[in-house]
N, C-alpha and C positions, 0 to 999 in steps of 0.2 A: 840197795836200790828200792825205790817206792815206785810204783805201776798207780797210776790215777785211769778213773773210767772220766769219760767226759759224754755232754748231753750235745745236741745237735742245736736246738733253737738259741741265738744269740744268747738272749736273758738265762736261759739256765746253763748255757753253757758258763757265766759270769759267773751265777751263783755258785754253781756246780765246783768251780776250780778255786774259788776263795774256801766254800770248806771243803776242798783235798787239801789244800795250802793250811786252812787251822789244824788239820788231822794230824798232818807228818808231822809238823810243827807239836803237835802234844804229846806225840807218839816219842819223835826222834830229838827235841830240841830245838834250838837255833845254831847252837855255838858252834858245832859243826859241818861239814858237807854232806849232801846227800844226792844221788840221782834219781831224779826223778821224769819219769817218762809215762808219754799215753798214747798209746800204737794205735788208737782209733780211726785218726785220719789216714793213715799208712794201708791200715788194712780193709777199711768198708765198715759197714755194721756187718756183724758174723753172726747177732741173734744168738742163740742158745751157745753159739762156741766161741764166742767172744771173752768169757771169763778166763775159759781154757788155752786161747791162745795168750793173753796179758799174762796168766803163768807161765808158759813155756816160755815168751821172750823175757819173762824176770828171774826165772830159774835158770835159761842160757846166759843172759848178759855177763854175767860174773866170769864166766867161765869163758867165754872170748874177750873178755876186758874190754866190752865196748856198751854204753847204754843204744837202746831202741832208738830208732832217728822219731822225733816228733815234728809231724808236718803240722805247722798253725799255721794261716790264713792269715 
């Protein structure tokens, strides 16, 4: 599972998720699947605890076998 941070204003939120999209992709490959999720919209800006919760639900996900719901707009 890959956890993406995303930006709020249209254009960087564009920019912002094309390179999460290069990253996993260099990181992980193509050839295979991956989950990938960004609990921003789910949870608010959390500011200072926003890293720490993207952990917790990437470190839980596995372990209830289900990825984080991504709400896009």
């Amino acid at each position: 599972m890959a956890a993406i941070r995303s930006a709020s204003a249209p254009i960087s939120t564009a920019l912002a998720t094309l390179a999460a999209v290069r990253a996993v992709r260099s990181v992980f490959g193509t050839n295979g699947s991956i989950e990938v999720s960004a609990t921003k919209s789910a949870t608010g800006h959390l500011l200072g605890a926003a890293s720490g919760a993207e952990a917790i639900s990437t470190i839980l996900a596995p372990r209830v076998q289900m990825a984080p719901d991504t709400n896009s707009r």
